[in-house]
N, C-alpha and C positions, 0 to 999 in steps of 0.2 A: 216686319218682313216675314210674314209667312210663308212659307211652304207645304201646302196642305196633303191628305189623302188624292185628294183630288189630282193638285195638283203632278204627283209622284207617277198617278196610273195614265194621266195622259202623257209624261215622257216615257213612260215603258210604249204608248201606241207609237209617237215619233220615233222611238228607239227599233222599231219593227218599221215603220217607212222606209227608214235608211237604210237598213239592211237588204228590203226588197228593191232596192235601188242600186246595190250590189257593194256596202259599205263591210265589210268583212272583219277589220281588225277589232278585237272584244276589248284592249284598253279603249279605244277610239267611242265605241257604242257603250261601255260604261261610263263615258266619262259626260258623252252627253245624257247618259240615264241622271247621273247624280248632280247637274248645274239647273238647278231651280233659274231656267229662261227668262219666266214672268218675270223676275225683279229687274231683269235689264232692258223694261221694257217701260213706255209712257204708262199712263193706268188706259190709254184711248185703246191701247193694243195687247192689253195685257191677255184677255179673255181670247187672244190669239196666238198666244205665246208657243201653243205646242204644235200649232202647222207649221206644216217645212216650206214657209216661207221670209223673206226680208223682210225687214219693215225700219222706216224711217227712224232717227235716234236723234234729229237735231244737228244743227250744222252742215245740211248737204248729204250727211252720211248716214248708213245703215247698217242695223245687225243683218251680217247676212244669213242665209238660207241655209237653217243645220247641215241639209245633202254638204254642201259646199264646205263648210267647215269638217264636217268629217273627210271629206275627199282629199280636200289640203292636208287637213292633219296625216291620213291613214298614207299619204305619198312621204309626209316626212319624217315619215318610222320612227317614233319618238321614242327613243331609251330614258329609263331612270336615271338623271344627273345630267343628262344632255344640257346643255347652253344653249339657249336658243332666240333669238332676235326675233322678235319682232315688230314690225312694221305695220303702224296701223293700227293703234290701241283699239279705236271706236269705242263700242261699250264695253269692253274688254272680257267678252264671252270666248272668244278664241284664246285670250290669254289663262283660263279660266282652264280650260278644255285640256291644256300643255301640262297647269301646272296640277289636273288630277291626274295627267299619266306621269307625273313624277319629276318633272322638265324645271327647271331654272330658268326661269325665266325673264328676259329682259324687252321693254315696250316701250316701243316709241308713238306718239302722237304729235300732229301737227297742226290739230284744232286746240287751241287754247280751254275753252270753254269742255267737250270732252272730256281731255288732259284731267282739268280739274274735276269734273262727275267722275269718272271714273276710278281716280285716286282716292276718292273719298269711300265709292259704295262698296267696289273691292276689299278690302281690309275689312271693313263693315259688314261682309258676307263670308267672310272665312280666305280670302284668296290674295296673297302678296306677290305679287310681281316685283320689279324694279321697273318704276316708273320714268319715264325722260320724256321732255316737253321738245321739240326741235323739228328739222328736216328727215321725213324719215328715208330721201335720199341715200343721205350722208352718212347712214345710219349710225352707230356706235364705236366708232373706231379705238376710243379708249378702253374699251372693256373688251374688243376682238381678242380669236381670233373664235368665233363658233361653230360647235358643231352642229348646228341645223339654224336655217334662214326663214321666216317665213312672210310674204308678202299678202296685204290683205283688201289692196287696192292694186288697180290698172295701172300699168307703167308701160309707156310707147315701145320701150326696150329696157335689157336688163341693167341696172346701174352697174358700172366699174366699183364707186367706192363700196356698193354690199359684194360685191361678187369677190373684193380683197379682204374682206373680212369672212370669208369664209373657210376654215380649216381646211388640210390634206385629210379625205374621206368623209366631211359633207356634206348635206344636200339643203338648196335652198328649193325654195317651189314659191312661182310667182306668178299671176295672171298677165300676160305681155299682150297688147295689141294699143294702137294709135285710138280707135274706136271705140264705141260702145258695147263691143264686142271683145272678148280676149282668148289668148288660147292659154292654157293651164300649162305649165313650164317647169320640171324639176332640172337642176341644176346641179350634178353631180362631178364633185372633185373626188380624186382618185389620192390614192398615198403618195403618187409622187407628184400631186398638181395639177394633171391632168383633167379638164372639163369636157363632160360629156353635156347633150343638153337635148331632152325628149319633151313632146308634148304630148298634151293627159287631154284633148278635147275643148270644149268650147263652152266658157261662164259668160258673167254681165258684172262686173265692178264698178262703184266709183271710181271717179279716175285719182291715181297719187299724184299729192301736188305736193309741187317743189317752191319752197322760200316762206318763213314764217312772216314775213317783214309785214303783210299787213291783216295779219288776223285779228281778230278779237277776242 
């Protein structure tokens, strides 16, 4: 698993895309300086690892588009020691992202096949999450309640059972729309419970699927 000269000076150029795209928070742009892309990537796409774009990962699903990942990130203000959900292991480069700005991190997937790549190459690259195999619906109600949510897949609306695992003074951030289209969604609880809920603009997500019963 290398990570070369090479590789380091083309995420210092992605780490300048994002910026001139208007990504501002410096844990957020350090954290995608310091995740070596390439290894979460087939070898078909590697050599493309540092344009700011998606690309397929198997199962339907994809890493997505650094822009997009810092943007989620930089909305859910990520403190050191924060708890944080997430939804959507994939290749788990977002979970990666959380836990170099310091984040505790919990991830759920709902591709079986994933679930297990990604549990294996994470640890194997320096990076421990807490992994869960399930709905990521339903998300972790046992380990609730946290202080930041993050969704990493389309959802037609916002789930009840993540939005009650959310803490007094919280924010979740989720892509919400029925379509192939979504709009960006923070989700902020106040200290007395209180939910506000703003939109951030217009992504392209896989859609989140609900019910493990017939994966592979």
């Amino acid at each position: 698993m290398v990570d070369s000269y090479k590789h380091k000076g083309l995420r210092n150029l992605l780490v300048e895309t994002i910026k001139k795209k208007g990504i501002s928070d410096q844990g957020v742009l350090d954290a995608i300086n310091n995740i070596p892309r390439h290894l979460f990537l087939d070898s078909t796409f590697q050599n493309h690892a540092y344009e700011d774009k998606p690309f397929p990962i198997g199962a339907g699903q994809t890493i997505s588009q650094p822009y997009t990942v810092a943007f989620q990130t930089e909305l859910l203000q990520v403190k050191k020691r924060d708890k944080i959900l997430e939804v959507g292991t994939g290749s788990g480069y977002q979970a990666c992202v959380l836990l170099e700005m310091g984040a505790v991190v919990y991830t759920i997937e709902r591709q079986k096949s994933l679930y297990l790549k990604t549990k294996l190459l994470l640890p194997a690259i320096g990076y421990n999450p807490k992994f869960f195999y399930g709905d990521g619906y339903l998300g972790l109600p046992a380990f609730a309640p946290f202080d930041k949510i993050i969704v990493t897949a389309g959802a037609p609306s916002i789930p009840e059972m993540l939005l009650g695992q959310l803490k007094n003074g919280g924010i979740m951030v989720i892509p919400v729309g029925a379509g192939d289209i979504q709009n960006m969604i923070t989700v902020t609880r106040n200290e007395k419970g209180e939910v506000t809920i703003k939109e951030h603009g217009t992504f392209r997500f896989v859609p989140l699927l609900q019910d493990k019963a017939n994966d592979k």
